[in-house]
C-alpha positions as a Markdown table, in Angstrom:
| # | Residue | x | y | z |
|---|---|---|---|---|
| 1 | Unk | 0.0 | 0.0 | 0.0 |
| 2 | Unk | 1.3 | 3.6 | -0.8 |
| 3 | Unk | -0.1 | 5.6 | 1.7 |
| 4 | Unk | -0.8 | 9.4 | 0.9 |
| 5 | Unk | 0.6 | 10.3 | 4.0 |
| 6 | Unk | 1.8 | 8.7 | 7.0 |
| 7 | Unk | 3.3 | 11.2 | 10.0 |
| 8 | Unk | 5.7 | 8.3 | 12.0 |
| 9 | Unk | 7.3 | 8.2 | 9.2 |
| 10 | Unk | 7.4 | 11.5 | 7.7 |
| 11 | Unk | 9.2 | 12.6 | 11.2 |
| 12 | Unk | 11.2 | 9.3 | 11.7 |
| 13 | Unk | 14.5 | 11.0 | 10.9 |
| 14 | Unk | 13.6 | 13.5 | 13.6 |
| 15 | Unk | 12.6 | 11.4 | 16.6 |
| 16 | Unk | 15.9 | 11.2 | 18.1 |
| 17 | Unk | 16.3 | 15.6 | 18.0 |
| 18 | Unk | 12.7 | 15.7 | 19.0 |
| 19 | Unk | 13.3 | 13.5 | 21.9 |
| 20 | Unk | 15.8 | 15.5 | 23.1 |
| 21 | Unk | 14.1 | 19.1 | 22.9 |
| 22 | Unk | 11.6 | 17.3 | 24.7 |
| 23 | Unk | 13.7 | 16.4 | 27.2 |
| 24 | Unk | 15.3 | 20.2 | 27.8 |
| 25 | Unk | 11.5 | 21.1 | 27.6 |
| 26 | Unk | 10.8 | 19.3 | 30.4 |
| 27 | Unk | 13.6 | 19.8 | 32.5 |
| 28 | Unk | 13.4 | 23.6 | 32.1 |
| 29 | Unk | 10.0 | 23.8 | 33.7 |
| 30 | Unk | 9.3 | 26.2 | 31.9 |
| 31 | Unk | 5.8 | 25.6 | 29.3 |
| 32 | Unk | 3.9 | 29.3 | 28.3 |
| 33 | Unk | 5.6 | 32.2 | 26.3 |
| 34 | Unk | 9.7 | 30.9 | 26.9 |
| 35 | Unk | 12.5 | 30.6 | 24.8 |
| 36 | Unk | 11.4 | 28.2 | 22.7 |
| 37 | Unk | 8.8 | 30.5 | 21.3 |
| 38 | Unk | 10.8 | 33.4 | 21.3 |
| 39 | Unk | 13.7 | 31.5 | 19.6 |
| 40 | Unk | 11.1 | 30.0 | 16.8 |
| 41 | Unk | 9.9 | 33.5 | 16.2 |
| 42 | Unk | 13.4 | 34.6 | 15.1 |
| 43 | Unk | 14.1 | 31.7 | 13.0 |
| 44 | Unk | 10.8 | 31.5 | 11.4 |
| 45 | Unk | 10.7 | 35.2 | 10.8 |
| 46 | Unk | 14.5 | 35.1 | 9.4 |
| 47 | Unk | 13.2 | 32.0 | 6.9 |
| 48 | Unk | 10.5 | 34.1 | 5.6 |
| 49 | Unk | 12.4 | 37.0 | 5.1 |
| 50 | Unk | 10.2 | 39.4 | 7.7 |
| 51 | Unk | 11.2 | 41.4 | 10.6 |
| 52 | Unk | 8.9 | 39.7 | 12.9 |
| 53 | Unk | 6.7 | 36.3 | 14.0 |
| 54 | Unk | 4.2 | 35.9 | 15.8 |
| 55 | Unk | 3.4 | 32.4 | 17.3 |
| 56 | Unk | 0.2 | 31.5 | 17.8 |
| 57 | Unk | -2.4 | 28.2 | 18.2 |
| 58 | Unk | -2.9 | 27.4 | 15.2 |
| 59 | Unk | -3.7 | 28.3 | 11.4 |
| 60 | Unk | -6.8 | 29.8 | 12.1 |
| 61 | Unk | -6.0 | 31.8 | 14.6 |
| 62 | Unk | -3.3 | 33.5 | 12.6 |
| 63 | Unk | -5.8 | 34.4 | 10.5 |
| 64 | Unk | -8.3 | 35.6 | 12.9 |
| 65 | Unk | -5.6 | 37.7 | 14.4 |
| 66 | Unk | -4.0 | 39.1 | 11.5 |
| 67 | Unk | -7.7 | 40.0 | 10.6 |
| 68 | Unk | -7.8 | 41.6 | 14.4 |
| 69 | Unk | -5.2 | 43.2 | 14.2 |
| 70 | Unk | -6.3 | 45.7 | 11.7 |
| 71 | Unk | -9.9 | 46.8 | 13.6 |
| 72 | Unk | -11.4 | 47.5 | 10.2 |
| 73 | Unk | -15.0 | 48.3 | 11.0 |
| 74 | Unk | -17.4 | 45.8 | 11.1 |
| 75 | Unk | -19.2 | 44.7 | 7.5 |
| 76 | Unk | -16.1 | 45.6 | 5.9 |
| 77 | Unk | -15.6 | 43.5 | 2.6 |
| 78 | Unk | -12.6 | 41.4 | 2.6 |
| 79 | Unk | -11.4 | 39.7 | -1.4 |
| 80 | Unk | -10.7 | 36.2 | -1.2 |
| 81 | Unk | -10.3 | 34.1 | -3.8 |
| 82 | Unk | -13.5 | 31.5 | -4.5 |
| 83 | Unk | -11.7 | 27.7 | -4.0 |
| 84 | Unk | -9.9 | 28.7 | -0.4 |
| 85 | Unk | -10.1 | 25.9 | 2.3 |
| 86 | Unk | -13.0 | 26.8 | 5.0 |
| 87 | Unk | -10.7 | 28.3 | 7.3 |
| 88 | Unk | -9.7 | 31.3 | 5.5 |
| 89 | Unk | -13.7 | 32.8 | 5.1 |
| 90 | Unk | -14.2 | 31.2 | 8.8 |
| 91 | Unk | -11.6 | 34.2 | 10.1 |
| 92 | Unk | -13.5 | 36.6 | 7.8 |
| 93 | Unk | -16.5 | 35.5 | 9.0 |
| 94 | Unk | -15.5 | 35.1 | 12.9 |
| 95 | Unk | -14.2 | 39.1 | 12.5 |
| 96 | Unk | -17.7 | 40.3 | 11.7 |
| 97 | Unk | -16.8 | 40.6 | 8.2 |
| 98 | Unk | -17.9 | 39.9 | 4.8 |
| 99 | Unk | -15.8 | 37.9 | 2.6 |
| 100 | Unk | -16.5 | 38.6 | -1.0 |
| 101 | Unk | -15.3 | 35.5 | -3.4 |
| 102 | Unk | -13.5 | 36.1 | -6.6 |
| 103 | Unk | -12.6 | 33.1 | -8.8 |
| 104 | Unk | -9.4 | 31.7 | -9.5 |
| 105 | Unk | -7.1 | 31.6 | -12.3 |
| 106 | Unk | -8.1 | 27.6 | -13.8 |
| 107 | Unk | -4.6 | 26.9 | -14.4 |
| 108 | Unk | -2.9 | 27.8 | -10.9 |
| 109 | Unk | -6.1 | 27.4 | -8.7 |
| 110 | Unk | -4.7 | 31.3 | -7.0 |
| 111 | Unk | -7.1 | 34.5 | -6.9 |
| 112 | Unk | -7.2 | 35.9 | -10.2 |
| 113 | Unk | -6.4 | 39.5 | -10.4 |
| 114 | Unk | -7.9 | 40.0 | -13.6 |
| 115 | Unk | -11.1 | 39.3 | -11.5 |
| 116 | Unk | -10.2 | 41.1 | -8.4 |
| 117 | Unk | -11.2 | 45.0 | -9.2 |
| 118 | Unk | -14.8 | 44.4 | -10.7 |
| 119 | Unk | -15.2 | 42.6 | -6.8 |
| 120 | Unk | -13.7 | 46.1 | -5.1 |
| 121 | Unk | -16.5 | 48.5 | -3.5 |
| 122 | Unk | -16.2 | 51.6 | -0.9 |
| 123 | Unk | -16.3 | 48.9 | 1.7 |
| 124 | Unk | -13.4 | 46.8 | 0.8 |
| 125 | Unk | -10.5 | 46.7 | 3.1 |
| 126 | Unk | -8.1 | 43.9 | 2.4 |
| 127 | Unk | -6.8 | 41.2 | 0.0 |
| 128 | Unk | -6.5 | 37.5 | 1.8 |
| 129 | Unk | -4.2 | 36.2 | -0.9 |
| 130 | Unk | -4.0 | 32.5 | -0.8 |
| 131 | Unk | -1.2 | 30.6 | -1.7 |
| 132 | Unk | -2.6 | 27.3 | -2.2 |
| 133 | Unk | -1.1 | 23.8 | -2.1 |
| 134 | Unk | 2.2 | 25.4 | -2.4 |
| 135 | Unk | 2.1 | 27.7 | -4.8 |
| 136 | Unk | 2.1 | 31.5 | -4.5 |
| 137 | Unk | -0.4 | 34.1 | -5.8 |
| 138 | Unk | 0.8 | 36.5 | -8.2 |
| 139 | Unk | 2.0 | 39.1 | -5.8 |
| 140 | Unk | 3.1 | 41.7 | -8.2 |
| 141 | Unk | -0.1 | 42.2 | -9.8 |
| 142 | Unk | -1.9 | 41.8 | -6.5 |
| 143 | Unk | 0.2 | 44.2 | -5.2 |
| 144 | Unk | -0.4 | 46.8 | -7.7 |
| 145 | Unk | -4.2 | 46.6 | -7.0 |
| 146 | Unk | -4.1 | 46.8 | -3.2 |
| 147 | Unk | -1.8 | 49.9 | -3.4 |
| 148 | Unk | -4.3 | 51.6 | -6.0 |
| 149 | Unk | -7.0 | 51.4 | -3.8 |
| 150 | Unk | -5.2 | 51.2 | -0.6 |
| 151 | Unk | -5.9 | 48.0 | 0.5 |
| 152 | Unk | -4.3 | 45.6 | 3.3 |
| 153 | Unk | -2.8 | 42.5 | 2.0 |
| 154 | Unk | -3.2 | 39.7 | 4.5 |
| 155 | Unk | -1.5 | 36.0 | 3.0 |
| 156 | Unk | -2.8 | 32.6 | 4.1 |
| 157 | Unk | 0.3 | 30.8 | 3.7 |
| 158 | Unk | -0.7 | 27.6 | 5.2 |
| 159 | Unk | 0.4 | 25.4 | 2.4 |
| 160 | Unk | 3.0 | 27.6 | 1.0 |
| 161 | Unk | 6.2 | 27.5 | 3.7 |
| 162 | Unk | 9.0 | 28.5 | 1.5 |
| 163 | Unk | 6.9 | 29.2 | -1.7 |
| 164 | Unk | 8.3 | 32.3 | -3.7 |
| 165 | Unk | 7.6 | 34.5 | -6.4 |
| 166 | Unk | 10.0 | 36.1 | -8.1 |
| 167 | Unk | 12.4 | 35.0 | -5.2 |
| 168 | Unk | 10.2 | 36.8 | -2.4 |
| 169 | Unk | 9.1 | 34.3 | 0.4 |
| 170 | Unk | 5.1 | 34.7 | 1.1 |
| 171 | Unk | 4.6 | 35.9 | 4.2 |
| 172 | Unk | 6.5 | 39.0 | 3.4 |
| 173 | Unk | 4.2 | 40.9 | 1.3 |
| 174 | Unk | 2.1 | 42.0 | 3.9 |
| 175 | Unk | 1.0 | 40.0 | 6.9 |
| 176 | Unk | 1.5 | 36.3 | 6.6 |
| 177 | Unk | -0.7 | 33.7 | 8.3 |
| 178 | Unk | 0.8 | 30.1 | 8.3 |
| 179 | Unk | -0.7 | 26.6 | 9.8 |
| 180 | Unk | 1.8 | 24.1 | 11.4 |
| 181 | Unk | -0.5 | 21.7 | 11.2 |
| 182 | Unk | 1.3 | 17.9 | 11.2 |
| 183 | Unk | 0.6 | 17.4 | 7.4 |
| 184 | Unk | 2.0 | 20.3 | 6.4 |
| 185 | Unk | 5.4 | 20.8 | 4.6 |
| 186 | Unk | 6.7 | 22.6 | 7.8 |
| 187 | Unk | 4.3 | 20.6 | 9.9 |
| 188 | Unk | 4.4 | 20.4 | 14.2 |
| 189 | Unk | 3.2 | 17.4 | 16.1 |
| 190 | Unk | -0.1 | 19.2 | 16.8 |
| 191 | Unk | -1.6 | 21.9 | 16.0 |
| 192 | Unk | 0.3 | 25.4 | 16.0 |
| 193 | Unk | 0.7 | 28.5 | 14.1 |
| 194 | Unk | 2.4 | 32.1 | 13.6 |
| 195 | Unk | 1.8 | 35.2 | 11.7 |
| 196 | Unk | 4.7 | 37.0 | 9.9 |
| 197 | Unk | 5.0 | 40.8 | 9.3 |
| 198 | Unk | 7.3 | 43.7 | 8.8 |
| 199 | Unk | 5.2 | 46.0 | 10.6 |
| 200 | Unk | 6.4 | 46.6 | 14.5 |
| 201 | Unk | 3.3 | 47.9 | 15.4 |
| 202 | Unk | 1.1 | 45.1 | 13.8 |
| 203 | Unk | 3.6 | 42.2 | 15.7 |
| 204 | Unk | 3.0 | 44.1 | 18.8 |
| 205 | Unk | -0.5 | 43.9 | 18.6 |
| 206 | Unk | -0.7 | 40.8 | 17.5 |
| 207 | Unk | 1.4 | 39.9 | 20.6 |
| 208 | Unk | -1.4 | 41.2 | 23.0 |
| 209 | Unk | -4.1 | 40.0 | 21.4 |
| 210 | Unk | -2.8 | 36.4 | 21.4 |
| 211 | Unk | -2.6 | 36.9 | 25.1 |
| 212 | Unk | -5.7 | 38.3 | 26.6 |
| 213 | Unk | -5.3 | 41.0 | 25.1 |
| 214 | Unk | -2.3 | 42.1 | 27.9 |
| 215 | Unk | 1.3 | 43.1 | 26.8 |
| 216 | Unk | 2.0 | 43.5 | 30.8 |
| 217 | Unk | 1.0 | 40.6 | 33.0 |
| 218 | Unk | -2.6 | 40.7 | 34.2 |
| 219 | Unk | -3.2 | 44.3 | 32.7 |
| 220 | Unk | -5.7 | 44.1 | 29.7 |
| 221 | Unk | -6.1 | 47.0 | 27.6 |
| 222 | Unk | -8.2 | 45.2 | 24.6 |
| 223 | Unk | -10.6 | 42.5 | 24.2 |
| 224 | Unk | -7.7 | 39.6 | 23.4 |
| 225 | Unk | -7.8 | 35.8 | 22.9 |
| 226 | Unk | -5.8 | 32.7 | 24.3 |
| 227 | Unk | -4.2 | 31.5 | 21.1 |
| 228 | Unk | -0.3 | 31.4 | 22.1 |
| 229 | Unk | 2.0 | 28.6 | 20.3 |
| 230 | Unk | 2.8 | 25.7 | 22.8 |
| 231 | Unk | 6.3 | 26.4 | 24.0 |
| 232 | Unk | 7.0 | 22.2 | 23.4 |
| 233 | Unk | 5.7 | 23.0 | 19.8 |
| 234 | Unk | 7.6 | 25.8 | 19.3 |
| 235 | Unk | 11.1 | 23.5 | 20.1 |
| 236 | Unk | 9.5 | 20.8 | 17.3 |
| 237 | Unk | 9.5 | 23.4 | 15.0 |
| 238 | Unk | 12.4 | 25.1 | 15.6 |
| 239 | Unk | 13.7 | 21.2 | 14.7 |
| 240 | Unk | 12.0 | 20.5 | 11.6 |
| 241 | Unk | 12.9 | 24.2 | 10.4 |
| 242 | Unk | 16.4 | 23.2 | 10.4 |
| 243 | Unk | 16.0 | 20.6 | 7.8 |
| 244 | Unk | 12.8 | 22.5 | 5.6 |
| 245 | Unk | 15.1 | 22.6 | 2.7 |
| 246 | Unk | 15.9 | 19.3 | 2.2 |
| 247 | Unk | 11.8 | 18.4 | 2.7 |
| 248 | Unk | 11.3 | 21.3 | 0.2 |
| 249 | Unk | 13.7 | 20.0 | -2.3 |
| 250 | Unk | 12.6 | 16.0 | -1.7 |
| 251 | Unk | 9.2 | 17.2 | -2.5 |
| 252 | Unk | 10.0 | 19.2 | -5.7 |
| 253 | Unk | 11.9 | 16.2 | -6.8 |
| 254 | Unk | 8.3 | 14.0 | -6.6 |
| 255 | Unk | 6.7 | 16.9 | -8.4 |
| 256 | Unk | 9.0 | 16.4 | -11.4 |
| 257 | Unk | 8.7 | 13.2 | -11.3 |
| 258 | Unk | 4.9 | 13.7 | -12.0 |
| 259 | Unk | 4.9 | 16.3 | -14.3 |
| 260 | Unk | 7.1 | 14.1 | -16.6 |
| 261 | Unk | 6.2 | 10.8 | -16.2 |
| 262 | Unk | 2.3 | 11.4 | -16.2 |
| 263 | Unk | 0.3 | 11.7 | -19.3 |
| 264 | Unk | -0.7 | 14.5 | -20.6 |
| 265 | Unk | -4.6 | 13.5 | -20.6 |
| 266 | Unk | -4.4 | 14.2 | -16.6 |
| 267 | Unk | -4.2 | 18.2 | -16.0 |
| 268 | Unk | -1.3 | 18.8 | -14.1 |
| 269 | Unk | -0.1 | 21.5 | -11.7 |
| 270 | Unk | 1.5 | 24.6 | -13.9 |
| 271 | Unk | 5.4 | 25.5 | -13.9 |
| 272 | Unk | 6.5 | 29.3 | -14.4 |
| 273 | Unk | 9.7 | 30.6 | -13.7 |
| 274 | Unk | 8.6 | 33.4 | -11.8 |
| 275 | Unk | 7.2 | 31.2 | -8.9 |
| 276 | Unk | 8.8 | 28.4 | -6.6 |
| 277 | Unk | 6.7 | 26.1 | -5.6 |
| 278 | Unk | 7.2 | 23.8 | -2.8 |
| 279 | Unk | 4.4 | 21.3 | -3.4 |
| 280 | Unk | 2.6 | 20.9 | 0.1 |
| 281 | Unk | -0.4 | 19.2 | -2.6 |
| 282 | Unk | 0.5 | 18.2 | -5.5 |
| 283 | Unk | -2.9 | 17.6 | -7.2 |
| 284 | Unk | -4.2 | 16.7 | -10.9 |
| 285 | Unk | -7.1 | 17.3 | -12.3 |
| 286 | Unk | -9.7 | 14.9 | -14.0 |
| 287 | Unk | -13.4 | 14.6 | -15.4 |
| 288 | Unk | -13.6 | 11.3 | -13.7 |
| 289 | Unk | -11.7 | 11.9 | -10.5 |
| 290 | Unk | -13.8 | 10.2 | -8.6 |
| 291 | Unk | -13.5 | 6.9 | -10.5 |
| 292 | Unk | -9.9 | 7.3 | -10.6 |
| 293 | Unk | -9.8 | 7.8 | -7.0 |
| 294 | Unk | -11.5 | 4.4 | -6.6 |
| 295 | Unk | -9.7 | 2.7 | -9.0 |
| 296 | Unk | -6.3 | 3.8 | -7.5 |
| 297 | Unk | -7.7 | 2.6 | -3.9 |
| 298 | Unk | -8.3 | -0.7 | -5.7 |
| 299 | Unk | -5.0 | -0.9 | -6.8 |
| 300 | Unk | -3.8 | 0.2 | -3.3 |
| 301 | Unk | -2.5 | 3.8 | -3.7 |
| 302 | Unk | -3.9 | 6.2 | -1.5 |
| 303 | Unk | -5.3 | 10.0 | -2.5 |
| 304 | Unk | -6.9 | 12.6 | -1.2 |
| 305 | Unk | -9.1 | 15.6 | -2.2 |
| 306 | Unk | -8.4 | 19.2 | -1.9 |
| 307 | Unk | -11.4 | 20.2 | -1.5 |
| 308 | Unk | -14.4 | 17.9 | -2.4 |
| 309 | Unk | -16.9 | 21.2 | -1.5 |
| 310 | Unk | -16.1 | 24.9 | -2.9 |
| 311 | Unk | -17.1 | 27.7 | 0.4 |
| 312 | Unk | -20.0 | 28.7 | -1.2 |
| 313 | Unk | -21.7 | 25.2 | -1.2 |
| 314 | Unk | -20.9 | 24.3 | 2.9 |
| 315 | Unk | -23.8 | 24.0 | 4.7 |
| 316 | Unk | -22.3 | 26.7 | 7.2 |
| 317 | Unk | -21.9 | 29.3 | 4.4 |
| 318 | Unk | -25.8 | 29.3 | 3.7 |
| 319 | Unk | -27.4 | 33.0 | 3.4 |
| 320 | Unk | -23.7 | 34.8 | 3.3 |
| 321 | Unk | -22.8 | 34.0 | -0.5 |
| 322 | Unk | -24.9 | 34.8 | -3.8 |
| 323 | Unk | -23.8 | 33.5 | -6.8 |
| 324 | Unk | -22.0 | 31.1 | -9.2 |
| 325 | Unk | -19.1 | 30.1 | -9.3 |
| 326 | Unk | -18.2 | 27.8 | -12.3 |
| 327 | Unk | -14.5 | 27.7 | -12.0 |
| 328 | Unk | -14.4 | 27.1 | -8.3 |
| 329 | Unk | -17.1 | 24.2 | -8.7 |
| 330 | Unk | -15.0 | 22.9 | -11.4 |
| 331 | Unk | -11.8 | 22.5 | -9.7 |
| 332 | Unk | -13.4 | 21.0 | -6.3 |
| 333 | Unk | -15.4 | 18.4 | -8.8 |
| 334 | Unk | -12.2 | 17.2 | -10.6 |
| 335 | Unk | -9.1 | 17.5 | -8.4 |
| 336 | Unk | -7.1 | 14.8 | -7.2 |
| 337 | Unk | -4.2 | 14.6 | -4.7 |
| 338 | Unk | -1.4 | 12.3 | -5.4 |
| 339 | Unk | 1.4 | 11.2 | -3.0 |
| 340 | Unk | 4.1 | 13.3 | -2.1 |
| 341 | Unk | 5.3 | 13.1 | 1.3 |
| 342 | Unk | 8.9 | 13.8 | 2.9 |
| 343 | Unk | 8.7 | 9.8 | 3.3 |
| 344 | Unk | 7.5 | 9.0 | -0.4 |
| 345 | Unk | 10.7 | 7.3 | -2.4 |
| 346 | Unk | 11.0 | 7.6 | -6.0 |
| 347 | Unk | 9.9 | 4.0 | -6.9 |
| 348 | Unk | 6.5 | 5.2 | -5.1 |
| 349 | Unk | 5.8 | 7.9 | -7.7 |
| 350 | Unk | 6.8 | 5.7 | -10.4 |
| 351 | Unk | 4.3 | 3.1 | -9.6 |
| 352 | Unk | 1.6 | 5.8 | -8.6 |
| 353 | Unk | 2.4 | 7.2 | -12.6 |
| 354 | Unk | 2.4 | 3.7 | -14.3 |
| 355 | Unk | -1.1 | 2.6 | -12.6 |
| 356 | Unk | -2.9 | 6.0 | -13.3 |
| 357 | Unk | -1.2 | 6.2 | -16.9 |
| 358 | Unk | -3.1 | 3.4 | -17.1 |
| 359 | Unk | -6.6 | 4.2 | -15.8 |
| 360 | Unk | -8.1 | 5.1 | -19.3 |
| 361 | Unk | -7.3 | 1.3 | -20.9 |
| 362 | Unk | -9.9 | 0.4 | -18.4 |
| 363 | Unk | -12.3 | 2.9 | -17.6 |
């Protein structure tokens, strides 16, 4: 069986360093706030090429925060592109705002910015760019639009740790909101978070709202939130950061592998020279995906789907959107993802290519 993902062995080369941060952790009785944290925040703010990180619970948090952060006043309109993951309108949402969807581009599954301005009104506020399944959005051009009309950017770079375009690192456009959620490329053994900007003012914020609302201990001087990164996490991270390159480069390895041994008659994941991609998903697309999925099971390779039900059809999103949204629906009806795990071997993706090469000789 090729699984799609299995985390003991995605972190096997790991156990022994992780055993032993666990081990400081322990013995320096120290588990809120300490210099695990505070260490993690410079590295991962140094990786992503900001001034400052913020750690907090989790990927949705970041979001919510980041959101926070900014106070815009409620009903303000925030863009997001139509095919995001739940999350990113849930922190919308959760903000008292409205999220406004605008479809993607078909070929790179990001926001479109040709679409983006016909979406902008008096109440718009922000951009939540989305860098999805390890790809970046076209920053330049996204860029260009939020300084004409003097929007925020906020980036949900859950799947995109690393991800570049035109050798900037997401999270350093404007304020960057990454999950360390175990599957991910840069993935903790639970979930954990942190939000990246340039902006001192923003990070200190963001610092007090994370904790009650209080930059001094027990004085609170804003409605806040418990969402602080688990110091134990923090030291797992801090681990794993060490050795993101070689997961990065493992991964893009797979993805070549895919794009040149797969046929053509499966839509693939598109290649441009202005973006680096680091593959969190590596997903194809198909008319028959869900036939191929079953067929793949059969012939026991295990996929996944990214998302099987676009935002605007989730039961929880009833009477907030309006509207089709053909592109969106056809990406969640047709994509697939493949194996491509820090653990996967190159013998894996052959197999996974030769059995779904051959899915059409028996459809």
């Amino acid at each position: 069986m090729i699984e799609y993902e299995n985390l003991r062995l995605s972190n096997q080369k790991l156990f022994h360093a992780y055993k032993e941060k666990f081990n400081q952790f322990l013995e320096s009785g120290w588990f809120i706030l300490g210099d695990n944290v505070a260490s993690f925040e410079r590295e991962f703010a140094r990786f992503c090429q900001t001034s400052y990180c913020v750690g907090v619970a989790s990927g949705l948090d970041a979001l919510i925060l980041a959101i926070a952060a900014f106070k815009f006043p409620k009903g303000s309109e925030i863009i997001v592109p139509s095919n995001t993951y739940i999350a990113t309108i849930l922190s919308i949402v959760r903000n008292g705002l409205k999220p406004v969807l605008v479809e993607p581009d078909i070929k790179t599954y990001t926001i479109d910015p040709n679409k983006i301005e016909e979406k902008i009104t008096s109440q718009t506020k922000a951009i939540l760019a989305v860098h999805l399944y390890g790809k970046a959005c076209d920053m330049g051009r996204i860029g260009d639009i939020a300084q004409k009309y003097n929007l925020k950017i906020i980036e949900d770079a859950a799947q995109a740790h690393g991800a570049m375009y035109k050798d900037q690192k997401v999270g350093s456009f404007g304020v960057g909101c990454f999950s360390f959620y175990p599957t991910k490329n840069l993935g903790a053994l639970s979930d954990a978070g942190a939000i990246t900007t340039d902006d001192v003012d923003v990070a200190t914020k963001l610092k007090s709202l994370r904790n009650y609302g209080s930059a001094t201990k027990y004085y609170n001087d804003e409605i806040g939130f418990n969402s602080r990164l688990d110091e134990i996490q923090a030291g797992f991270l801090s681990v794993k950061l060490k050795v993101i390159e070689d997961i990065t480069q493992h991964k893009r390895c797979l993805a070549q592998m895919y794009h040149e041994l797969l046929d053509e008659r499966f839509i693939k994941p598109v290649v441009h020279e202005d973006f680096f991609d680091v593959y969190h998903i590596f997903n194809i697309r198909h008319k028959k995906r869900d036939k191929l999925r079953e067929y793949l099971l059969q012939h026991q390779i295990k996929t996944e789907v990214h998302y099987p039900i676009p935002p605007h059809k989730q039961k929880a999103m009833q009477g907030i959107f309006t509207g089709e949204y053909p592109l969106s629906d056809e990406i969640h009806e047709t994509t697939l993802s493949l194996p491509i795990s820090y653990y996967h071997t190159q013998e894996d993706i052959q197999e996974v290519c030769q059995c779904i090469n051959a899915f059409q000789d028996l459809e």
